[in-house]
C-alpha positions as CSV (number, residue, x, y, z in Angstrom):
1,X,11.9,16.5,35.7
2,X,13.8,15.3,38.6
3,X,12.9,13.5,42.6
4,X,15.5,13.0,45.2
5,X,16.7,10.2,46.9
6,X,17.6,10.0,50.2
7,X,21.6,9.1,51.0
8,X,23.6,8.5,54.4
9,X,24.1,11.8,56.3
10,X,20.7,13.3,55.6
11,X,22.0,14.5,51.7
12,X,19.4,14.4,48.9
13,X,20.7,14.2,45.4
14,X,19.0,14.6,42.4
15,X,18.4,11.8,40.2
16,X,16.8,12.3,36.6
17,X,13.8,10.5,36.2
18,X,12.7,9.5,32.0
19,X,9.3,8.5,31.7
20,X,8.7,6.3,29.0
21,X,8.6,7.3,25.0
22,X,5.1,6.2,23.3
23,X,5.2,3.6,20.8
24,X,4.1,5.9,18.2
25,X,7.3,8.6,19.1
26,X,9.6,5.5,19.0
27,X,8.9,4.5,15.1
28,X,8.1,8.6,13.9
29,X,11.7,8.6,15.6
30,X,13.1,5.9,13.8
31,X,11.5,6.8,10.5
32,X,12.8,10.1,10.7
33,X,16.5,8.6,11.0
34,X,15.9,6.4,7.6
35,X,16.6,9.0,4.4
36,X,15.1,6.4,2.3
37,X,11.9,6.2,4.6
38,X,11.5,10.0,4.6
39,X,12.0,10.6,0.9
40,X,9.7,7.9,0.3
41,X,6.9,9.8,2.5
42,X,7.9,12.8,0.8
43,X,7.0,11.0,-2.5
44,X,3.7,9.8,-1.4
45,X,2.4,13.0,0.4
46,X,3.2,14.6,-2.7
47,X,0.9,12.1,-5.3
48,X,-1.9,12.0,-2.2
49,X,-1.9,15.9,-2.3
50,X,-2.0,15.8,-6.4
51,X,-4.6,13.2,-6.3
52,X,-7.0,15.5,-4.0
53,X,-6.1,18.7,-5.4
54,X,-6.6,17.5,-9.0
55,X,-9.3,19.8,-9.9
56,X,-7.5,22.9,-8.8
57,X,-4.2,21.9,-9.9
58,X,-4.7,20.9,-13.5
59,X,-4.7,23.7,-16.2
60,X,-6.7,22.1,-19.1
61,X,-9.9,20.1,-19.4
62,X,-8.7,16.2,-19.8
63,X,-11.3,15.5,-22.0
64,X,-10.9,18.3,-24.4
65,X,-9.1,17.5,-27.5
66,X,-7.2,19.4,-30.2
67,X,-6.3,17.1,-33.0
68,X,-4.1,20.7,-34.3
69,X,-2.0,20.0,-31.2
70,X,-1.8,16.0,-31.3
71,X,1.9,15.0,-29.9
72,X,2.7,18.0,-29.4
73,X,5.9,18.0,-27.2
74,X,6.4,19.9,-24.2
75,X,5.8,23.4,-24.4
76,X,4.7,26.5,-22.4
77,X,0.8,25.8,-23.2
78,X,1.2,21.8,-22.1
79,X,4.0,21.6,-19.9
80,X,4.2,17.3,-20.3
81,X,3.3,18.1,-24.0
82,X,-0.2,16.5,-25.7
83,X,-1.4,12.8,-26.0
84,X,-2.6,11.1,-29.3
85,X,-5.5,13.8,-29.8
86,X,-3.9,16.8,-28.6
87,X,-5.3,16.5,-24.4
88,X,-3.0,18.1,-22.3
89,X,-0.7,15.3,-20.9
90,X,-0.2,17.4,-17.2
91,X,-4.0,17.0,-16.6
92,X,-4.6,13.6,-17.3
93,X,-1.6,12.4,-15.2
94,X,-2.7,14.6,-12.5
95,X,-6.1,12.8,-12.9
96,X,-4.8,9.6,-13.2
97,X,-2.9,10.1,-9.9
98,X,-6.1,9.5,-8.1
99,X,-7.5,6.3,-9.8
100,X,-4.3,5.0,-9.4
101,X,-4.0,5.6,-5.6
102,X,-7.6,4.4,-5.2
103,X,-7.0,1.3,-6.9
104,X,-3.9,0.6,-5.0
105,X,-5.9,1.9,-1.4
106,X,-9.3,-0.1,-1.9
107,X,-7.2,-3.3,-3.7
108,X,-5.0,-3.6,-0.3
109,X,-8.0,-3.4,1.7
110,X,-9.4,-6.1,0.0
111,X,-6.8,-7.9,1.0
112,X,-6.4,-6.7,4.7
113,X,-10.1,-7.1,5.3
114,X,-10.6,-10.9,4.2
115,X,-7.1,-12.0,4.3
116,X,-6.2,-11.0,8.2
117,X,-9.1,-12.4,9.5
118,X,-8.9,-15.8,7.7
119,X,-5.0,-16.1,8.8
120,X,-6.0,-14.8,12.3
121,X,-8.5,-17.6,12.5
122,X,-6.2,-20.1,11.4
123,X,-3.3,-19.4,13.8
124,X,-5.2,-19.6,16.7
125,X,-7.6,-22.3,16.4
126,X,-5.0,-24.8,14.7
127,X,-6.2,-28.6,13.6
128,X,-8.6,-28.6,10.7
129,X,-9.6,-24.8,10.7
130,X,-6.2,-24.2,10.0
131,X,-5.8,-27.2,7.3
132,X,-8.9,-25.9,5.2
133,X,-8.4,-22.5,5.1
134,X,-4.3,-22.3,4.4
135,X,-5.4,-25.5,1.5
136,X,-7.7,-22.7,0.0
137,X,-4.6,-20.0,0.3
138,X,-2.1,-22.4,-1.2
139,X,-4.9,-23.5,-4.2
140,X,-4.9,-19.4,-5.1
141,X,-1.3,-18.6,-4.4
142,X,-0.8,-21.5,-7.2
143,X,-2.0,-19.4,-9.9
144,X,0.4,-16.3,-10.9
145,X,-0.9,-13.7,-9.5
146,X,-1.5,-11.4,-12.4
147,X,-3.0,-14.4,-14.6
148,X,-5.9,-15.1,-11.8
149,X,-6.5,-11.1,-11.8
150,X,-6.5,-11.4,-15.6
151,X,-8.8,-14.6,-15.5
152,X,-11.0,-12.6,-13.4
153,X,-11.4,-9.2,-15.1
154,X,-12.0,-11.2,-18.0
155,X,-15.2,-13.3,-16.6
156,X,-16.4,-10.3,-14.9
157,X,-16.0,-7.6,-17.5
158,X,-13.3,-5.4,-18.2
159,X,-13.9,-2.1,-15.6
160,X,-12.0,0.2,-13.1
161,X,-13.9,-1.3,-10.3
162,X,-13.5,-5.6,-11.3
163,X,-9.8,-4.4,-11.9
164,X,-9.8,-3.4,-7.9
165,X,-11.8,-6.4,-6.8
166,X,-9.6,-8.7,-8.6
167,X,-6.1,-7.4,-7.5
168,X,-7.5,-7.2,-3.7
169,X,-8.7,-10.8,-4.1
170,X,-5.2,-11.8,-5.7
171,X,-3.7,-10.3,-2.4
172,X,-6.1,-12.2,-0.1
173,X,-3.3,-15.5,0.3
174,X,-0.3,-13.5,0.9
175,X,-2.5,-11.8,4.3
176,X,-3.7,-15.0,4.9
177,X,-0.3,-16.4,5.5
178,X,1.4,-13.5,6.3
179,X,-1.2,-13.1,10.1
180,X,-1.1,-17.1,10.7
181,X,2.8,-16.9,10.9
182,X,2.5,-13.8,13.5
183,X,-0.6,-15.3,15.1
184,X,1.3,-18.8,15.7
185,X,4.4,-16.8,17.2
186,X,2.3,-14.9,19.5
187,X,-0.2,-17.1,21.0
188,X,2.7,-18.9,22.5
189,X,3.7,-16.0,24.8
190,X,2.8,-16.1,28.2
191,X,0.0,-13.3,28.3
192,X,-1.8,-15.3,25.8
193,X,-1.6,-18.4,28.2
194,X,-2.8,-16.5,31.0
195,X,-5.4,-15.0,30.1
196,X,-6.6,-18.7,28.6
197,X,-5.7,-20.1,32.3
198,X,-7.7,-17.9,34.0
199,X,-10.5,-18.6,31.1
200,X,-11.1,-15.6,29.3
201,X,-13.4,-15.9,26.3
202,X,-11.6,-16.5,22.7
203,X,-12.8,-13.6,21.2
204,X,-11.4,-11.3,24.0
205,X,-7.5,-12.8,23.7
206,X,-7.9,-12.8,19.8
207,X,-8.7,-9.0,19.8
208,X,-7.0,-7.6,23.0
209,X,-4.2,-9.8,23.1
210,X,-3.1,-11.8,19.8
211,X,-4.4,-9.0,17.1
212,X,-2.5,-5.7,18.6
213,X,0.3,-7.7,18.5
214,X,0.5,-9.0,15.5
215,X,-0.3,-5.6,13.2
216,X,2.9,-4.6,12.3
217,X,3.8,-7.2,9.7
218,X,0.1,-6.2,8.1
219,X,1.1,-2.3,8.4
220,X,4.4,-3.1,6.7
221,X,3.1,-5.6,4.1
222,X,0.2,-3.4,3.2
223,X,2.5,-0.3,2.3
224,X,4.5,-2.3,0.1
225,X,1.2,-4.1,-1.6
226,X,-0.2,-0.9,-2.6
227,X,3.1,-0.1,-4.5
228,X,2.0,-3.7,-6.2
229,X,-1.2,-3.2,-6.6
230,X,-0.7,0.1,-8.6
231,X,1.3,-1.9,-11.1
232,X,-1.0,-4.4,-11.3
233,X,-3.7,-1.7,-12.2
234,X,-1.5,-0.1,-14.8
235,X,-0.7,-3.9,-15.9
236,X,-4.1,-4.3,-16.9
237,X,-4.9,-1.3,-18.3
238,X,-2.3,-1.5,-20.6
239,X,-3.8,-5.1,-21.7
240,X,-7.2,-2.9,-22.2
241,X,-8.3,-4.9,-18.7
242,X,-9.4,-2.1,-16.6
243,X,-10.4,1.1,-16.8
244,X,-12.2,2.5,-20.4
245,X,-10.2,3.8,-22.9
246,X,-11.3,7.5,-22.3
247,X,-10.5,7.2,-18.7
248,X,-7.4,9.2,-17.8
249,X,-5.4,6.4,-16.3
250,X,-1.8,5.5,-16.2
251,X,-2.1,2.0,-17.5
252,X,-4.5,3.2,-20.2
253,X,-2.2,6.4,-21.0
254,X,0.9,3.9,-21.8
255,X,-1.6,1.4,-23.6
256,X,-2.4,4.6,-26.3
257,X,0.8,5.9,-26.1
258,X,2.5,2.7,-27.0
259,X,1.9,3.5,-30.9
260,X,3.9,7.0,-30.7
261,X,6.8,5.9,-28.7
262,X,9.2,6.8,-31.4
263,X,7.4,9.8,-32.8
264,X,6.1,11.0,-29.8
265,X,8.1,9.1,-26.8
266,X,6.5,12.0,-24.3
267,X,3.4,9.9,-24.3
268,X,5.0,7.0,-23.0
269,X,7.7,8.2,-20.8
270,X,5.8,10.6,-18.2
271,X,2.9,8.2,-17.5
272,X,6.0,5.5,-17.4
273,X,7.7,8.0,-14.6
274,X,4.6,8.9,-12.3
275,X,4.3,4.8,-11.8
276,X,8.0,4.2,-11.4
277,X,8.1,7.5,-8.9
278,X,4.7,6.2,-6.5
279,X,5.8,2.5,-6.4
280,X,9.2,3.9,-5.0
281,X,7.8,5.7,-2.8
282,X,5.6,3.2,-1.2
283,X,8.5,0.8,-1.3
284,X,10.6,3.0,0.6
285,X,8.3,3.8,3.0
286,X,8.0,0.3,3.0
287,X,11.1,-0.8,4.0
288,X,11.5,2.3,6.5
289,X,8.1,1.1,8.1
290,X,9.6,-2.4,8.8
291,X,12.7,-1.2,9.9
292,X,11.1,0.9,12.5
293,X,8.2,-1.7,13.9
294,X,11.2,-4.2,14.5
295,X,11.5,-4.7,17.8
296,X,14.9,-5.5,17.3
297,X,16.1,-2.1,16.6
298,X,17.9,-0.8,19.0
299,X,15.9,2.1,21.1
């Protein structure tokens, strides 16, 4: 699309006129120049559409064993071969593809949903707000991460759901800190000033002001914690930590295999591969993500 602008002697010429590109068209840009990003996405689109499809998609009953067929390797009737009591190892990772997304998903929102808030709080209102709350971050961030999950699956019971609770409350600190390092950058820009100046309520320049500009680092930081927080889950399933031993879960699928690795290393090496393959991919999406949200990068 094109105007005209007036010149001496009464001659118009045309001058090009661009209208802005969206936010949103500027990173699916960017991402789309990144071959690490896109293969990434690839990689997760591919586990979210196994997860969902699970039902359809997997050829044998998980739960149905055939001790006649126990370590069986890779054949045409079980493509990934057969676990410890002959269930067909395809089915169960195609299973386990959704705990282990949901683990990762509901962990990371956990985190988002208590951490955010509390570092959002603590950026902006400064003095002893601040001092409390990032004393309480630093007191958890003190304990290795894994041990304070571990600590509390073990109070609370060993299930699938403490094992989620306890990796999103692990995650809470690094949110924390992660918002109250954007929030203090951003409350010192001028729009923030202003609108305190002219004496706009708090709550309106924390949410229309401070928060939209500060949710990139979260978006970025959260892609790359669900990559952790699917290892975590597989950590402590292996220990016996999370879900029950029936369940067809990664961590619990390496924890039973363990015994068979050198008669039947199939057991151990596909569940091994679907972890290594979805934390890449998140990671890689992770560090296209950041690359495209920096406002650095040139346009």
């Amino acid at each position: 699309m094109s105007v005209t602008a007036g010149v001496a002697g009464g001659d118009a010429l045309p001058v090009a006129t661009r209208y802005p590109t969206s936010n949103l068209r500027l990173t699916l840009r960017r991402l789309a120049r990144s071959p690490g990003a896109v293969l990434g996405a690839l990689i997760v689109l591919i586990f979210l559409i196994i997860s969902v499809g699970a039902p359809w998609l997997a050829p044998h009953n998980i739960d149905q064993a055939n001790f006649a067929q126990a370590r069986q390797p890779p054949s045409a009737t079980h493509w990934l071969g057969a676990d410890e009591l002959g269930r067909d190892l395809f089915s169960r990772l195609l299973y386990g593809a959704r705990l282990s997304l949901a683990v990762g998903l509901i962990a990371v929102g956990i985190g988002v949903l208590v951490g955010a808030p509390l570092g959002l709080i603590a950026g902006y209102a400064g003095g002893r707000v601040d001092q409390l709350i990032m004393r309480l971050m630093d007191v958890m961030l003190a304990f290795p991460s894994i041990l304070l999950a571990i600590l509390m699956v073990a109070a609370f019971g060993p299930s699938l759901n403490n094992a989620m609770i306890a990796i999103g409350v692990v995650s809470i600190p690094i949110y924390a800190r992660l918002m109250r390092g954007s929030t203090l950058a951003v409350k010192e820009e001028l729009y923030v000033t202003a609108g305190q100046a002219i004496g706009a309520r708090h709550a309106r320049i924390l949410f229309y002001h401070v928060l939209p500009n500060t949710l990139a680092p979260i978006v970025v930081q959260s892609t790359l914690q669900i990559a952790v927080a699917i290892q975590a889950s597989a950590a402590l399933g292996f220990l016996g930590l999370g879900a029950p031993p029936d369940v067809a879960e990664w961590g619990n699928m390496l924890q039973k295999g363990r015994t068979y690795i050198l008669s039947a290393p199939h057991i151990v090496i596909f569940p091994g591969l679907a972890i290594m393959l979805v934390v890449l991919g998140f990671n890689l999406m992770g560090d296209g993500l950041r690359d495209a949200l920096d406002p650095r990068m040139a346009r």
